[in-house]
N, C-alpha and C positions, 0 to 999 in steps of 0.2 A: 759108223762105229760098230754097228751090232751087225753087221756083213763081217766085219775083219773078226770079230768076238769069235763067228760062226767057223772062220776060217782056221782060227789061231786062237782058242780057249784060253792058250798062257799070257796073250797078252794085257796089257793095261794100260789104265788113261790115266792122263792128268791136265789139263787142260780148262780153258776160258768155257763154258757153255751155258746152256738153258736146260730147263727140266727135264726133257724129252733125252739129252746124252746124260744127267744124272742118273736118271732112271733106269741107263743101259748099263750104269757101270762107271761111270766119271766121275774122278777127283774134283771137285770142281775147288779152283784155286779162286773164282769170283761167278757170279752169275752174272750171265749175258746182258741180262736189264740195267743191269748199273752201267750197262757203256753205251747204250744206246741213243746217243745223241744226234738229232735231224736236222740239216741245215746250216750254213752257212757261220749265224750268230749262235745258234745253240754250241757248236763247236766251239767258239771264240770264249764263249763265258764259261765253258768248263774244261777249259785247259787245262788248268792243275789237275783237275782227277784225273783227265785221259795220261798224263805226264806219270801221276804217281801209279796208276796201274801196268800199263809200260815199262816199269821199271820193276813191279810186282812178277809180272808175266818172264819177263828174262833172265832173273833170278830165279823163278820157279824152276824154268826149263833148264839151266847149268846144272842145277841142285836135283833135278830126276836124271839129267844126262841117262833121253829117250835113244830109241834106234830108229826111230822117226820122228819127224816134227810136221803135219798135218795142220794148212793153214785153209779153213774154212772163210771165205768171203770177206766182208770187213777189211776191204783193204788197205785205208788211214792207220788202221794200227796192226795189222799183220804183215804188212813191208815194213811196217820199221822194225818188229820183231825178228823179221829175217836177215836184216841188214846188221840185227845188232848178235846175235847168235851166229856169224858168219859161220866164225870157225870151232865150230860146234860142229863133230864130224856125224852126225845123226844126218841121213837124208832128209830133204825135205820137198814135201809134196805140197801144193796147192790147190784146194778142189773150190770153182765156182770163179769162174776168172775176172780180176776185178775189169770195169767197162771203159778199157783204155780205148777201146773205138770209137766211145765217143766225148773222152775228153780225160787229161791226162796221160796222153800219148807217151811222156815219158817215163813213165811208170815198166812199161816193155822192157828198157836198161837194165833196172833192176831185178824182175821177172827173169831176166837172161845172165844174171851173174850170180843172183841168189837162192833161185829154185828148180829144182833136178826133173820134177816133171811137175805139168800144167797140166790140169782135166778142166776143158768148159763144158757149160750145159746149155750153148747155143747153136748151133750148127756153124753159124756162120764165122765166128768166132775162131776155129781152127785154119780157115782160107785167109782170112785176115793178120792170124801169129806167121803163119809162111809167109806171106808177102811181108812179114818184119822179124825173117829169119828166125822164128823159134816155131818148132814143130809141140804145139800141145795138141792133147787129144781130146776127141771130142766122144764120148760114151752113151751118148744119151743124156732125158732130164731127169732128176729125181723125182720130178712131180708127177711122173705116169707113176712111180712106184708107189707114193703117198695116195695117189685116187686109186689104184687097182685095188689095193688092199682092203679102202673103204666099199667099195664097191661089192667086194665078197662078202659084206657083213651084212647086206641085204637089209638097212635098217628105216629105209626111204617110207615105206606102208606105214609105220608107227610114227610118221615126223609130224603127219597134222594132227594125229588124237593124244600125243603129247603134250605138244606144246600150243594145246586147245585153239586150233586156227583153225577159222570157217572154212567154205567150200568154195570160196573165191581164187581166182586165178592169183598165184602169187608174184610177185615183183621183189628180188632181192636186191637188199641194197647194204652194197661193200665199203663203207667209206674212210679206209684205213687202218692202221694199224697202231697209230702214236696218237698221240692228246694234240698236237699242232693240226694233224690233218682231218682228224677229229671235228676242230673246230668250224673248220674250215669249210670243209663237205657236208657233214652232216646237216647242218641246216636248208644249206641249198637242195638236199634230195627229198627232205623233209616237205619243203615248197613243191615241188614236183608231185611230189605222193598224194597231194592234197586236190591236183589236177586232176586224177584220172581214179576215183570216189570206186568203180565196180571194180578194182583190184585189192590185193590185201599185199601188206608193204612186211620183210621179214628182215631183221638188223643183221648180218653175220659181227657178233661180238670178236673183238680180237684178243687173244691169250695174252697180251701185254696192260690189259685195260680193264677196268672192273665194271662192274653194274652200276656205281655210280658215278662212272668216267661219263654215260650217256642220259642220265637220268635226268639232269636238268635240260636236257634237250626235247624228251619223252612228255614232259608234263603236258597232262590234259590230252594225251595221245594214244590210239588204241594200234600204236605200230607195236609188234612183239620183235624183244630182242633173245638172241640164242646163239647161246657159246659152244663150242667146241661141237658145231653141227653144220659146219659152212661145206661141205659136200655134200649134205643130206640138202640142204639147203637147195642148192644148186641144181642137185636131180630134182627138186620139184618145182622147179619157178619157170614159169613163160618168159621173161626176161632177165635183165639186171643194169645195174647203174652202178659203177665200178670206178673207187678211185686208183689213178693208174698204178702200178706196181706188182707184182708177183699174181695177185687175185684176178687180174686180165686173162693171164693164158692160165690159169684156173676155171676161170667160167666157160671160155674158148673149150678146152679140153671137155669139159663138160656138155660143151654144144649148145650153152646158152646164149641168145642173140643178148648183146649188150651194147652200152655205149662209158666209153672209158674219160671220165673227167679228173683235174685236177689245179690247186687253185692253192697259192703261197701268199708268204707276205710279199709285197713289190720290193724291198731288198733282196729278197734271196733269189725272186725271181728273175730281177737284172742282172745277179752278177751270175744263175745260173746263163739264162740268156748268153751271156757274152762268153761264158767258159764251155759248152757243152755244146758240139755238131751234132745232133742226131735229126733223121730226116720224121719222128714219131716217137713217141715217149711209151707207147706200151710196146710190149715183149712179144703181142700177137702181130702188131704192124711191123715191127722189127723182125721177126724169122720170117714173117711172109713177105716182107720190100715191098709191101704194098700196103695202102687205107684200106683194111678190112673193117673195122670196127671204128667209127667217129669217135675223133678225138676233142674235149672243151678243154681250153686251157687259159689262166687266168683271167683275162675280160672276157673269155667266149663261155667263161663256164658260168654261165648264167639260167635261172630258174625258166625263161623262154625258149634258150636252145636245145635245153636237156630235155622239155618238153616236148618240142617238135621231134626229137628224133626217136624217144620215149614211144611217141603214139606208131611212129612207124616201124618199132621194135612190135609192138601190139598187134596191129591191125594190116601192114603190110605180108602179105604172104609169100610174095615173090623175092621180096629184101629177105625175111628173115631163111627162106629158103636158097639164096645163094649164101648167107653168110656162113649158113652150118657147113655148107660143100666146102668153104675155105676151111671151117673149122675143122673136118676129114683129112683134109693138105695138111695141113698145122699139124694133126696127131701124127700122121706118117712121117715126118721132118724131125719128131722128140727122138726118134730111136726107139721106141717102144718099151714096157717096162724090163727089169732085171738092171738100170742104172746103177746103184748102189753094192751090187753086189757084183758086179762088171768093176767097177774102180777099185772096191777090197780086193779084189784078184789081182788087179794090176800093180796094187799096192807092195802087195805081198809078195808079189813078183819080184819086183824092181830091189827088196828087198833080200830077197834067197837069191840074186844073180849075187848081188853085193858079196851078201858073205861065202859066195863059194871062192871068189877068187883067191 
C-alpha cells in the first residue's frame, strides 16, 4: 500500500486491515484481528461473525466503488468477496496466492473467472498456475523487503544491554502467532530450554498477543519475552525452535540453524491430514523440495526429539554449516528485495493500460 502511495499520492484505501496499513493511510472498515480465526472448529463456532462481516465488506466496496479491488491472502473470505463483487467493474488484483497446491485445488476456478492478475510469493507457485492454465506472476517475497529495511537500522549492538540479557549464547524461540499455538508449543520449547542450562532462551512475542497471553507460562522462569524485536532477535541467536509458519523462512533468511515444530488438537489434525497434500509443512522445505530444516509434527513433536536435534543445531558444526549454504540457495530463489514496490508498479500498470483504452 505505501509502494502504490509513493507511486500515485492521489490515491486511497478503504479496506479489511491491521495497524501497519492504518498507519499508511487506511480506512480501515474492521481490524484484521476480529477475523482471525485458526482451525478447522474455530471457523465452525464463529460463523456468524465471519457471515456478518462478509456482508460488511461487500457493501463497503459497492458504496466506495474503488478502481481497484486488492485482495491480500485470507482466502476463505476474500474468494468469496470476489465472487460476490463479480460485476463490480474495478479490476481486481490478488497479492499472496491462496495454497491451492496443496489443498483446495478447486479454488483455481475461481482465481480464473474472478481475478485479473495473481502475484505469488513462492517461486514455485507460478510453474504450478501454468500447468493449471492461469499465468500469475511471481515478483519476489515481501519478507526480503520487511528484513532489508530492518537490517539498515543497525539496532542488533543495543538488543542485549536493553533488554538486560547475559552473555550466554542465545536460543530463539518462535512458538506462534495465535493463543491455540500458543498453548500448544510454548510449553514443549519451554521443556527443552530447561535441557540445555548454558544457553539463554529469548520469547519472539507476536503483535496479535499481549504480555499476558505468555505469562502464565513464564512463571518462576527467567526466559525474557520481546515484542516487536523478532529480527533483532534472530541476528543474535545461535539457533532457533520455530513453530512452523511464515517465522521459518524468517529465520532461514536470516541464516539461523533451526528446527521447525508443530502440534494441534487431533481433530483438526485429522481432518487437516486427510484435506491437505504437501510433502513438508514449512515454506523453507517447500521452496527448496527438499528436508532442509527437521520437521516435528504432532506425536513427533515431543520434548525428546526437539532435544536431540536442538543439540545438533548447537554443537554440530558440519550440520549447521551445510544448512546456512541451503539458506544462501533459499535467499537467491526470493527474488531479492524491491518485492513490494515491483507489484505497485505492476499494479499501476495494469491499471493506466485499462483506462487508456
Amino acid at each position: 500500500m505505501k509502494q502504490i502511495q509513493q507511486l500515485d499520492p492521489q490515491a486511497q484505501f478503504l479496506g479489511f486491515g491491521g495497524d501497519r496499513m492504518i498507519s499508511n493511510g487506511l480506512t480501515a472498515i474492521k481490524h484484521i484481528k476480529d477475523l482471525a480465526f485458526m482451525g478447522f472448529i474455530e471457523v465452525v463456532k464463529n460463523l456468524s461473525t465471519i457471515k456478518k462481516n462478509l456482508r460488511l465488506c461487500e457493501s463497503e466496496i459497492i458504496k466506495f466503488q474503488p478502481d481497484a479491488v486488492i485482495f491480500i491472502d485470507y482466502p476463505g473470505f476474500n474468494l468469496r468477496i470476489a465472487k460476490a463483487i463479480r460485476e463490480l467493474k474495478a479490476r481486481k488484483f490478488y497479492y499472496i496466492s491462496p495454497t491451492v497446491w496443496a489443498w483446495k485445488k478447486s479454488r483455481i476456478q475461481i482465481i480464473r473467472n474472478y481475478i485479473d492478475k495473481l502475484y505469488v510469493i513462492l517461486p514455485f507457485e507460478k510453474d504450478f498456475y501454468l500447468e493449471n492454465n492461469y499465468n500469475a506472476e511471481f515478483l519476489g517475497h515481501p519478507l526480503l523487503d520487511a528484513i532489508s529495511v530492518k537490517k539498515k537500522a543497525k539496532t542488533s549492538k543495543k538488543f542485549i544491554e536493553n533488554n538486560k540479557l547475559s552473555e550466554k549464547p542465545i536460543v530463539a524461540l518462535l512458538p506462534g502467532s495465535r493463543h491455540q499455538e500458543l498453548s500448544k508449543m510454548l510449553p514443549v520449547m519451554l521443556q527443552v530450554a530447561e535441557r540445555f542450562s548454558d544457553y539463554q532462551y529469548v520469547i519472539a512475542g507476536a503483535p496479535g498477543l499481549q504480555h499476558d497471553d505468555y505469562r502464565r507460562y513464564l512463571a518462576n522462569s527467567d526466559i525474557q519475552l520481546v515484542f516487536d524485536q523478532t529480527y533483532t532477535l534472530l541476528e543474535n541467536s545461535l539457533a532457533a525452535i520455530v513453530t512452523s509458519g511464515t517465522a521459518t523462512l524468517e529465520t532461514a533468511i536470516y541464516g539461523v540453524p533451526e528446527l521447525v515444530c508443530y502440534k494441534t488438537s487431533k481433530i483438526n489434525f485429522l481432518i487437516a491430514k486427510a484435506l491437505v497434500n504437501v510433502k513438508y509443512i514449512s515454506l523453507v522445505n517447500l521452496i527448496m523440495d527438499q528436508e532442509i530444516v527437521r520437521e516435528f509434527i504432532q506425536t513427533d513433536c515431543t520434548v525428546d526429539n526437539l532435544s536431540r536435534e536442538l543439540e545438533k543445531l548447537l554443537f554440530d558444526e558440519l550440520y549447521r554449516k551445510e544448512m546456512k549454504v541451503h539458506f544462501g540457495d533459499l535467499y537467491k530463489r526470493l527474488g531479492g528485495p524491491g518485492t513490494s514496490g515491483r507489484i505497485a508498479a505492476s499494479i499501476l500498470n495494469s491499471l493506466q493500460k485499462v483506462s487508456s483504452i
